[in-house]
TIMI-2910 file (N, C-alpha, C, CB; in pm, 1 decimal, decimal comma, always signed):
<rs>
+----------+----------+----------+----------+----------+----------+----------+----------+----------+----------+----------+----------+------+
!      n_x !      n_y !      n_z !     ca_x !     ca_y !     ca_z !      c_x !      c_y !      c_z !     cb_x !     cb_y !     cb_z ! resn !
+----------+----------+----------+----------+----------+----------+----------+----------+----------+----------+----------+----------+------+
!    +84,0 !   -118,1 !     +0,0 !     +0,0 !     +0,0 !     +0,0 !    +88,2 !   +124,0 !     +0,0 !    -95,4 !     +0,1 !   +121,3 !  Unk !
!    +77,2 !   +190,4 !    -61,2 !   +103,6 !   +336,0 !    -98,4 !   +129,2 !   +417,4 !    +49,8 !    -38,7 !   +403,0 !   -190,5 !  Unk !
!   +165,6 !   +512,6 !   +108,4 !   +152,4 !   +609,1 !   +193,5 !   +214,0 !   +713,9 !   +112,1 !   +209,4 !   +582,9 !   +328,7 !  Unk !
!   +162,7 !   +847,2 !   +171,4 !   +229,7 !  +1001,6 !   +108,6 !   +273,7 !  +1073,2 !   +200,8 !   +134,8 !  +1102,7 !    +34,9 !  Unk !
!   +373,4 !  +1142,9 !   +203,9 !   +438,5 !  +1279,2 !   +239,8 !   +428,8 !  +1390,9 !   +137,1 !   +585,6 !  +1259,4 !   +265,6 !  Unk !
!   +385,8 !  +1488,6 !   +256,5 !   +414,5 !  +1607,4 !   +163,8 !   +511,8 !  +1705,3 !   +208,1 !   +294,7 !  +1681,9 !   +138,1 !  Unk !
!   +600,3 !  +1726,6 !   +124,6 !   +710,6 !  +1774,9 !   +145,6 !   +741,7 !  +1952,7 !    +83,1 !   +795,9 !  +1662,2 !    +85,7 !  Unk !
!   +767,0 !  +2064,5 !   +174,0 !   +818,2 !  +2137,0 !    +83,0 !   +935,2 !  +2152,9 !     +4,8 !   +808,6 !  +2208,3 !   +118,4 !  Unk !
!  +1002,9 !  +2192,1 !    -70,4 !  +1074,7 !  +2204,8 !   -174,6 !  +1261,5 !  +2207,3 !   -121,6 !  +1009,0 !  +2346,4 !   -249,8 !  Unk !
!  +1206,1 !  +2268,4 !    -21,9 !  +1322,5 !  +2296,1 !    +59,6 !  +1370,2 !  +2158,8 !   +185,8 !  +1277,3 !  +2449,0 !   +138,5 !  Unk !
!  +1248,1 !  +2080,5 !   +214,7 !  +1251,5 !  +2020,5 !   +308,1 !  +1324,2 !  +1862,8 !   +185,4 !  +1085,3 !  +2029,7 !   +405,2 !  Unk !
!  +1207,1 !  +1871,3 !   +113,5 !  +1297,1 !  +1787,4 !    +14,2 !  +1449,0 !  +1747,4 !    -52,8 !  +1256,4 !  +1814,1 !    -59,4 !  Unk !
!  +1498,4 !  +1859,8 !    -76,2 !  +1627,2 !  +1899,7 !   -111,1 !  +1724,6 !  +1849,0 !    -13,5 !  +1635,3 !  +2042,8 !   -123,1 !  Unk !
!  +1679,9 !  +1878,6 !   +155,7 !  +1742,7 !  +1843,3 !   +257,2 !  +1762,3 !  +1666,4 !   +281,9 !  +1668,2 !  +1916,3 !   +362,4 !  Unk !
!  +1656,2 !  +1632,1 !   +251,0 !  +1639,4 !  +1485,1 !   +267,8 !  +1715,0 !  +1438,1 !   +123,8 !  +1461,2 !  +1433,7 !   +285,8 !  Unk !
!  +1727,9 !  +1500,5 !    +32,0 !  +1795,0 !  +1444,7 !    -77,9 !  +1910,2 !  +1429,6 !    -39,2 !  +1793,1 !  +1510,1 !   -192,7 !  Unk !
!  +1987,1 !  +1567,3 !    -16,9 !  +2137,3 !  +1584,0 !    +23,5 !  +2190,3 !  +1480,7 !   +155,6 !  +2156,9 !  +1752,5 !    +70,5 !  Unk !
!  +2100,5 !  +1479,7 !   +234,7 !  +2107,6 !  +1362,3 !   +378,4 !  +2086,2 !  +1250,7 !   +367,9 !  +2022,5 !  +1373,5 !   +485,0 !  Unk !
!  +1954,9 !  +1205,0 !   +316,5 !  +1959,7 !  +1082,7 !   +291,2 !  +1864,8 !  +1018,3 !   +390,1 !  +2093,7 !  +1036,9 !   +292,9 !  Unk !
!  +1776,8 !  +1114,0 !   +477,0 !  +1674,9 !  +1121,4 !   +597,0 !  +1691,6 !  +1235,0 !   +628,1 !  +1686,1 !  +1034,0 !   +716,5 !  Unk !
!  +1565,1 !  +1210,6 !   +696,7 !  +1488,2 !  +1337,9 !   +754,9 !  +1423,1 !  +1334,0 !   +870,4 !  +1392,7 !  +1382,7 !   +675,6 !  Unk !
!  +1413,8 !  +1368,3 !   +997,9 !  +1268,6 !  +1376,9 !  +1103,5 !  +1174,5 !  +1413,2 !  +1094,0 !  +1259,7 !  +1428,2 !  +1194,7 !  Unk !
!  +1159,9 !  +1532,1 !   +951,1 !  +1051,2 !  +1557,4 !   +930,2 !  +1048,0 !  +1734,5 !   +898,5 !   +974,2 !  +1495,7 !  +1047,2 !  Unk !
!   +911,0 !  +1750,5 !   +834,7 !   +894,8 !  +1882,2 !   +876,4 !   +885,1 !  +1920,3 !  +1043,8 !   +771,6 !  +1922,9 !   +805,7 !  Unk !
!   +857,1 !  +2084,2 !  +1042,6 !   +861,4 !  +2134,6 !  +1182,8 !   +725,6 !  +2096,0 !  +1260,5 !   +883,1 !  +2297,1 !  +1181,5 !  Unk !
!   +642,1 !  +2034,0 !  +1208,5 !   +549,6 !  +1949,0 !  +1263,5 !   +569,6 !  +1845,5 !  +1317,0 !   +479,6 !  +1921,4 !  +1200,1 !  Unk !
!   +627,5 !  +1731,8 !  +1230,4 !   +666,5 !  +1643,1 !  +1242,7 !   +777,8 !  +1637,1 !  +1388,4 !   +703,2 !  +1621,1 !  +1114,8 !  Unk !
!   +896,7 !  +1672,3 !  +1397,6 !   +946,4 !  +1749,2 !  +1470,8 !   +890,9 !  +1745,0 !  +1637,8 !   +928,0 !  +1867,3 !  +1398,4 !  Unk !
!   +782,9 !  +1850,1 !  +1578,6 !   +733,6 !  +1857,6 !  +1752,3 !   +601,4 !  +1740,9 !  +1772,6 !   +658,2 !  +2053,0 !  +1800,7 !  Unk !
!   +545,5 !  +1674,4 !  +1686,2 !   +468,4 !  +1599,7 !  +1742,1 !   +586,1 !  +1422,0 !  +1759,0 !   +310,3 !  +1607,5 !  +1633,7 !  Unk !
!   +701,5 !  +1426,2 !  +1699,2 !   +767,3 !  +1305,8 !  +1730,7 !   +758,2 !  +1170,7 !  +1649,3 !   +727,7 !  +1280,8 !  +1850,8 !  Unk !
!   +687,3 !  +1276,5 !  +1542,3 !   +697,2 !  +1103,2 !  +1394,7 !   +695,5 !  +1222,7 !  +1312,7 !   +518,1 !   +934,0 !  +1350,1 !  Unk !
!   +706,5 !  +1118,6 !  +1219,5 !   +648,2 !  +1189,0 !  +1076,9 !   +558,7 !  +1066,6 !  +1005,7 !   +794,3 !  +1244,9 !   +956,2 !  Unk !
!   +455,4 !  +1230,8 !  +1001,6 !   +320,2 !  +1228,1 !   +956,7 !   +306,9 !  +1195,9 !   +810,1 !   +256,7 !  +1356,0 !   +985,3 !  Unk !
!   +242,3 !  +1114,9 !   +770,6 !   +180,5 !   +994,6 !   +658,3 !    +30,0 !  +1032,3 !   +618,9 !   +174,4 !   +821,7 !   +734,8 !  Unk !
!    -20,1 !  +1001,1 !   +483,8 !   -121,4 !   +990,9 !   +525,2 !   -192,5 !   +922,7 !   +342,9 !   -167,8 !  +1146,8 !   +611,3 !  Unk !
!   -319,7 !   +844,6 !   +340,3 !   -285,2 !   +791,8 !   +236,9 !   -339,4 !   +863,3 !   +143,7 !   -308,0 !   +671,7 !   +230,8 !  Unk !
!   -432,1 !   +813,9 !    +54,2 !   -482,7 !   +797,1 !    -74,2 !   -583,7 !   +885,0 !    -78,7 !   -523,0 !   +665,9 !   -108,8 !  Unk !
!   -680,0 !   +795,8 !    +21,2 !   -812,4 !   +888,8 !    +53,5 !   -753,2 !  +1049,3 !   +111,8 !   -920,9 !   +798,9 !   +196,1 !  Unk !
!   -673,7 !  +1034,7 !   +221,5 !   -667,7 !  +1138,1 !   +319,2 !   -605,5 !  +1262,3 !   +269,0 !   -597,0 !  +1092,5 !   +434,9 !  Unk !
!   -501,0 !  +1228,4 !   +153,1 !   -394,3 !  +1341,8 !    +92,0 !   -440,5 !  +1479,5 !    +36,7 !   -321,1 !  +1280,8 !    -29,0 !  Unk !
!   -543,0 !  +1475,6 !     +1,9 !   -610,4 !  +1583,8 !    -39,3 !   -684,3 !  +1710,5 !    +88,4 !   -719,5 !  +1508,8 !   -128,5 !  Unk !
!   -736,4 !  +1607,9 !   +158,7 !   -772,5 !  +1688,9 !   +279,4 !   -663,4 !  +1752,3 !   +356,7 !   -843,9 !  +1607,6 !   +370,9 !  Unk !
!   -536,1 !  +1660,3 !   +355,9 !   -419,2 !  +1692,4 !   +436,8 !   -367,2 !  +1837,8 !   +337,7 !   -293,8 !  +1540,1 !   +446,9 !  Unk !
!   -358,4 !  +1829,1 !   +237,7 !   -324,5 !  +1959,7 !   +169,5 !   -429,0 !  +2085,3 !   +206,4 !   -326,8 !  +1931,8 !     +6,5 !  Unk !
!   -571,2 !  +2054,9 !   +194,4 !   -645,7 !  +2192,6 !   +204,5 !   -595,9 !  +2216,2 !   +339,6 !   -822,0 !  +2196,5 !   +187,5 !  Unk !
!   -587,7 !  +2170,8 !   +455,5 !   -616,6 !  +2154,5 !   +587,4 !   -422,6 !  +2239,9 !   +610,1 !   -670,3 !  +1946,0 !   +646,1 !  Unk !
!   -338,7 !  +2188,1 !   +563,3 !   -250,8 !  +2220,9 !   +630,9 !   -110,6 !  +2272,7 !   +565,7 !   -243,9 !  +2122,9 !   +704,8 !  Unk !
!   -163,0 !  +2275,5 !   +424,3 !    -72,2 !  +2350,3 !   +343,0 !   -148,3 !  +2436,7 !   +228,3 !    +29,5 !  +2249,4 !   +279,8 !  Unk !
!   -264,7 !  +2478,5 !   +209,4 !   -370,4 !  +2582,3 !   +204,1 !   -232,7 !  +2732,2 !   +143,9 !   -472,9 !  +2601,4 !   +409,2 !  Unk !
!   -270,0 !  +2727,9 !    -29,2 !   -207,5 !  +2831,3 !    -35,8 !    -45,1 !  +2815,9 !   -119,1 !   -209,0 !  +2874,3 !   +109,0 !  Unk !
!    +17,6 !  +2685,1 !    -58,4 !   +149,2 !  +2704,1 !    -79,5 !   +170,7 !  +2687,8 !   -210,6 !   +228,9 !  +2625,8 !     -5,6 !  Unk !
!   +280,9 !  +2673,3 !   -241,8 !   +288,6 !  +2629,3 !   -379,9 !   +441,2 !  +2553,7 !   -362,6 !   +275,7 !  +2768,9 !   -503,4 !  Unk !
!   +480,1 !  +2536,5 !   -451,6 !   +643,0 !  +2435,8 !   -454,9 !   +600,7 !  +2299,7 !   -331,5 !   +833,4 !  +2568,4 !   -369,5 !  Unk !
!   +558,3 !  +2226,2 !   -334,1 !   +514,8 !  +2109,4 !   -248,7 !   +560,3 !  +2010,8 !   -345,5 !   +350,6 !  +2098,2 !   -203,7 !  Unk !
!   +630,2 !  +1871,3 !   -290,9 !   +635,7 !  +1770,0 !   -345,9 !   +540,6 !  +1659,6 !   -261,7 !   +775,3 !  +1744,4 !   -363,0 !  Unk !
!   +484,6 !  +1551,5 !   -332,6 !   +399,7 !  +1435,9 !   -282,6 !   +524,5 !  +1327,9 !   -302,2 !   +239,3 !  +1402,0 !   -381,0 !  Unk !
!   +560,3 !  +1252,1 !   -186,4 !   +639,7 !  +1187,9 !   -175,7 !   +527,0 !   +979,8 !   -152,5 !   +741,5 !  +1281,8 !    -43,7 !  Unk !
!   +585,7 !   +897,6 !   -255,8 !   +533,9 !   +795,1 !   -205,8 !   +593,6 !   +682,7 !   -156,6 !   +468,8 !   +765,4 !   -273,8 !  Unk !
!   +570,6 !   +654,4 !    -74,9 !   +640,4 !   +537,2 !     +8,4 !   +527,1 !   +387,6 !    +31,1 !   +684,1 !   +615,6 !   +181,8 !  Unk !
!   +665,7 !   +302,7 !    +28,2 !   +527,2 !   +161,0 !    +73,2 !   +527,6 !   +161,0 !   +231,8 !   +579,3 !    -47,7 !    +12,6 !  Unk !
!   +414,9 !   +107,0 !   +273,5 !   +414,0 !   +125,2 !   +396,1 !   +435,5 !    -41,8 !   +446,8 !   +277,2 !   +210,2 !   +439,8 !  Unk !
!   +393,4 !   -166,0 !   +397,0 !   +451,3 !   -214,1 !   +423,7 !   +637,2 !   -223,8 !   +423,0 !   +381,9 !   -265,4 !   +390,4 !  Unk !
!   +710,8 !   -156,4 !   +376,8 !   +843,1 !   -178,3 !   +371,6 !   +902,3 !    -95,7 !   +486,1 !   +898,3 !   -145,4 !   +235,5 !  Unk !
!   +799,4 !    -46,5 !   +572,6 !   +850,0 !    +33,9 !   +689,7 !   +754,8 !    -44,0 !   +794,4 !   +828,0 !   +217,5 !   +677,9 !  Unk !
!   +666,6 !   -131,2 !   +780,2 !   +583,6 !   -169,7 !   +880,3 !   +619,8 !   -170,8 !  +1055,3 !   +555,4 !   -296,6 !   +833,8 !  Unk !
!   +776,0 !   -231,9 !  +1057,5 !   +786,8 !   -247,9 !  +1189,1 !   +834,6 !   -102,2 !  +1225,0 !   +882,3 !   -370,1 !  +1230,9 !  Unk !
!   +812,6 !    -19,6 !  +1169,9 !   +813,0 !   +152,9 !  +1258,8 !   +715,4 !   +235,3 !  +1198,0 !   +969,8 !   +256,9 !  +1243,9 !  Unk !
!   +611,7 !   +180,8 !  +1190,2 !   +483,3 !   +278,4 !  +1118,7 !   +374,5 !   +216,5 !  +1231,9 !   +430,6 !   +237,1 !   +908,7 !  Unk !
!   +303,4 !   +329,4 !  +1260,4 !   +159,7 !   +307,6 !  +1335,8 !    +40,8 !   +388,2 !  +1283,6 !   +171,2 !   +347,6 !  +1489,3 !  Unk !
!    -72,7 !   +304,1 !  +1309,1 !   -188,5 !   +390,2 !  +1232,7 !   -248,3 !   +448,5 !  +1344,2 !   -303,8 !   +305,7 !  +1138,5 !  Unk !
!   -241,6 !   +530,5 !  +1352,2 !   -276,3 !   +587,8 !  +1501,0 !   -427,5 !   +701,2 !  +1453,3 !    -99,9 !   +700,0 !  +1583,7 !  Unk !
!   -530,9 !   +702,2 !  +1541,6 !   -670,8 !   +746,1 !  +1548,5 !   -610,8 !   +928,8 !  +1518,8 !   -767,7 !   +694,2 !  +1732,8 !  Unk !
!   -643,7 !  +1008,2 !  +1431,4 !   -663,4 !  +1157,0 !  +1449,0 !   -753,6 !  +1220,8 !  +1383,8 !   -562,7 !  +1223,7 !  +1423,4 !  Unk !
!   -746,4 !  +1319,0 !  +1281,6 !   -875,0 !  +1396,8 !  +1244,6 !   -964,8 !  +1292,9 !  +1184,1 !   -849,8 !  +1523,1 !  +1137,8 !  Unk !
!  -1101,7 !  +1322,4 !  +1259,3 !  -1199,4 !  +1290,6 !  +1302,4 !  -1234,5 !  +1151,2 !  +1268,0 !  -1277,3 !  +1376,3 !  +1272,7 !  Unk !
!  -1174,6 !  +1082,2 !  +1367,4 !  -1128,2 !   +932,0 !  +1389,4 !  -1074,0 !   +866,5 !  +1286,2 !  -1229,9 !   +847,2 !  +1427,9 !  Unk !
!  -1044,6 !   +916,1 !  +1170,7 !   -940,9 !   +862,7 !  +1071,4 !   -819,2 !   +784,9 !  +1119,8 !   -887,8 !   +974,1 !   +998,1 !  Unk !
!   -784,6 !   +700,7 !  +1075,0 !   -648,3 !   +612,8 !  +1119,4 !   -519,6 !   +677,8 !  +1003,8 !   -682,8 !   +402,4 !  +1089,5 !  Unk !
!   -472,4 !   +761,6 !  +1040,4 !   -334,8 !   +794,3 !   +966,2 !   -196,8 !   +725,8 !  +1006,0 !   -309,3 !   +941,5 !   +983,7 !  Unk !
!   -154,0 !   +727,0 !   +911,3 !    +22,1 !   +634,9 !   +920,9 !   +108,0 !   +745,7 !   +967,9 !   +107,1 !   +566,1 !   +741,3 !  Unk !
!   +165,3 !   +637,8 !  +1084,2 !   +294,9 !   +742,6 !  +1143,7 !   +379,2 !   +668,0 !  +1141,9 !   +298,1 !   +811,8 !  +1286,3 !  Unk !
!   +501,3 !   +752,3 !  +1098,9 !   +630,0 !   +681,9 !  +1113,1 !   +752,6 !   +697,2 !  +1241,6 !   +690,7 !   +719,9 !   +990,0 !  Unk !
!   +800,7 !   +639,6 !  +1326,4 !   +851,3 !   +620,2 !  +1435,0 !   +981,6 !   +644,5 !  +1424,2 !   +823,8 !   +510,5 !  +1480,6 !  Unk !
!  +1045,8 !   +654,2 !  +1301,1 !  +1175,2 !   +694,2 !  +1273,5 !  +1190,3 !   +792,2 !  +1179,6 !  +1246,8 !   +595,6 !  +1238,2 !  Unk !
!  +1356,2 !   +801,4 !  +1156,4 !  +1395,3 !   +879,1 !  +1014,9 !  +1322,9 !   +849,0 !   +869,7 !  +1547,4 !   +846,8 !   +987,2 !  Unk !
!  +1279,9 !   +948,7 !   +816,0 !  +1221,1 !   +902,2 !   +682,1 !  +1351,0 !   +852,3 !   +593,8 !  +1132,5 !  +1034,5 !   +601,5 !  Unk !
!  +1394,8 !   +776,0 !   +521,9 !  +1508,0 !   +764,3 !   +479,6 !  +1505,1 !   +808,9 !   +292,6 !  +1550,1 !   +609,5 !   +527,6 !  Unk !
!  +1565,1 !   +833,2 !   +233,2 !  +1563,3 !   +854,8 !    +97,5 !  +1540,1 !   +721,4 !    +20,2 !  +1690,1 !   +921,6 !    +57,9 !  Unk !
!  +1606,6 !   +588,5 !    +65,4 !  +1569,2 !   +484,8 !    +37,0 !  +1432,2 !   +448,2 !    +61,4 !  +1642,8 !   +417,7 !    +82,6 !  Unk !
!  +1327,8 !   +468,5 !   +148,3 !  +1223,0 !   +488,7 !   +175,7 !  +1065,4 !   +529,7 !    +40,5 !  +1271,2 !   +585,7 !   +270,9 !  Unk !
!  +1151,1 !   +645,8 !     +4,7 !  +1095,3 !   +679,8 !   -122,4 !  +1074,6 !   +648,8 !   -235,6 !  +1120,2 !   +737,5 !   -147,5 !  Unk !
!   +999,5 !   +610,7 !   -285,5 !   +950,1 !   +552,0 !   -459,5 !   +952,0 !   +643,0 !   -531,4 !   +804,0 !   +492,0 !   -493,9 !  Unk !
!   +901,9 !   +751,5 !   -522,3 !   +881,1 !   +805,5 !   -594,2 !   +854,5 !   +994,2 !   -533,7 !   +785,7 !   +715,6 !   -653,3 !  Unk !
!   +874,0 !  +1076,0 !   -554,0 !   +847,9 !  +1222,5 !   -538,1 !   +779,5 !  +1323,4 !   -668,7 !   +991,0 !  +1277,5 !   -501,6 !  Unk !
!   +687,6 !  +1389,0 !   -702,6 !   +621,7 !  +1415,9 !   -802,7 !   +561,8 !  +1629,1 !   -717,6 !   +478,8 !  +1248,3 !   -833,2 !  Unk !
!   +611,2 !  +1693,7 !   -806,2 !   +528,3 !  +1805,5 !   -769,6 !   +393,9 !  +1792,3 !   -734,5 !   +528,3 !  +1887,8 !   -861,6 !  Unk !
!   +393,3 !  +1868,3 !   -683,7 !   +215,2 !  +1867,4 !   -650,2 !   +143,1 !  +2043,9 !   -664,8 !   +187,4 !  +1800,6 !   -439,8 !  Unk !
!   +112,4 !  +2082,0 !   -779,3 !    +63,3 !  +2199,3 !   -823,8 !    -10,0 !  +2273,0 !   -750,9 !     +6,0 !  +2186,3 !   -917,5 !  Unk !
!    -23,9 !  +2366,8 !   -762,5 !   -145,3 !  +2486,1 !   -689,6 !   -201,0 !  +2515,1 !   -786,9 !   -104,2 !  +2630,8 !   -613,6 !  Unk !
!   -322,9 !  +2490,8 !   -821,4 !   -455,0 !  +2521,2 !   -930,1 !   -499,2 !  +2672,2 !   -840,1 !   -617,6 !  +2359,6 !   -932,1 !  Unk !
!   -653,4 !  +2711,6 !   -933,1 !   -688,0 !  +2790,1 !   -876,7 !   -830,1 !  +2760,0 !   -812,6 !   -669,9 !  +2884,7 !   -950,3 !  Unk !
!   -827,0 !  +2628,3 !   -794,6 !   -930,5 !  +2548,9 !   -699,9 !   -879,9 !  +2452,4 !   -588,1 !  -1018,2 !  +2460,6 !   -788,2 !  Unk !
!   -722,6 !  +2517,3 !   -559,4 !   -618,4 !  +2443,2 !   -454,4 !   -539,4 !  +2314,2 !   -533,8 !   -715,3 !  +2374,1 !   -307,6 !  Unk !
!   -504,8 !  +2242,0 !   -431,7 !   -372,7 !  +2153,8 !   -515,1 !   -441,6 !  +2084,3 !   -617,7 !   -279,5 !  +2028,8 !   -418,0 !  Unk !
!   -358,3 !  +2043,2 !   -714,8 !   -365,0 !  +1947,5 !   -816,0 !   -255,9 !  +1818,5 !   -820,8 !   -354,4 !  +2027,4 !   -936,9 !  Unk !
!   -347,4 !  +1679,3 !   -750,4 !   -261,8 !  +1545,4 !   -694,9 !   -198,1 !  +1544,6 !   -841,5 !   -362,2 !  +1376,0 !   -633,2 !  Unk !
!    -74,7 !  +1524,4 !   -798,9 !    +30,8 !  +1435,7 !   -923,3 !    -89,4 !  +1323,2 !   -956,2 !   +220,3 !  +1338,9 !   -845,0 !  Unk !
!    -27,8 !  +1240,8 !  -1076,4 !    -44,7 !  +1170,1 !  -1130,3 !    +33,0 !  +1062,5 !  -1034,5 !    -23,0 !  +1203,0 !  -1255,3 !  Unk !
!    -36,4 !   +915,0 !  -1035,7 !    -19,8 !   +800,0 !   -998,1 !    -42,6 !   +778,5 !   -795,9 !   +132,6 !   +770,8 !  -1068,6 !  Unk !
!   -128,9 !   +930,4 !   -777,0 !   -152,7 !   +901,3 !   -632,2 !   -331,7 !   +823,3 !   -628,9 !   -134,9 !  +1077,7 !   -532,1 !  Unk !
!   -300,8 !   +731,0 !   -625,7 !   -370,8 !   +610,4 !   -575,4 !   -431,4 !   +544,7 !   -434,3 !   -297,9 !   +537,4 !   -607,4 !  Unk !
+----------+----------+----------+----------+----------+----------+----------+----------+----------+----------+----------+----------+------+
</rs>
């Protein structure tokens, strides 16, 4: 199964050059980094990146991280994927812009 990150442009770059990441400054202070899938990715954009532009959608399998991923209960009892460690660059399948329309983001192609 698929999971997504959304990454800004800058946060990306960092994880390129490193090779992991803890996360955005969210991520950060809540102590994972935040996942979220198929259904949820769209809401996660209006909800919490509203506006931006330069965003990448990052996809990862979630089984290939299973033993440090939890689906833990949050907006409004949804089960979102958290990850318990470093996101690693190996981690990643794939990274794809993710546009700002003028009806908010526009999902890359192949988010499923």
């Amino acid at each position: 199964m698929l999971i997504y990150k959304i990454l800004r442009r800058e946060e990306w770059q960092a994880l390129h050059e490193a090779g992991e990441t803890l996360g955005a400054p969210v991520d950060l202070a809540d102590g994972f980094v935040h996942f979220s899938n198929a259904a949820q990715i769209a809401e996660t954009l209006a909800r919490h990146f509203a506006g931006q532009d330069d965003l990448l959608i990052l996809a990862c399998d979630a089984d290939a991280m299973v033993d440090d991923l939890k689906w833990e209960v949050s907006r409004g009892g949804d089960h979102f994927p958290h990850l318990f460690r470093a996101l690693r660059l190996a981690d990643v399948l794939w990274a794809r812009p993710c546009m700002l329309g003028a009806d908010g983001h526009v999902l890359p192609q192949g988010v499923s």
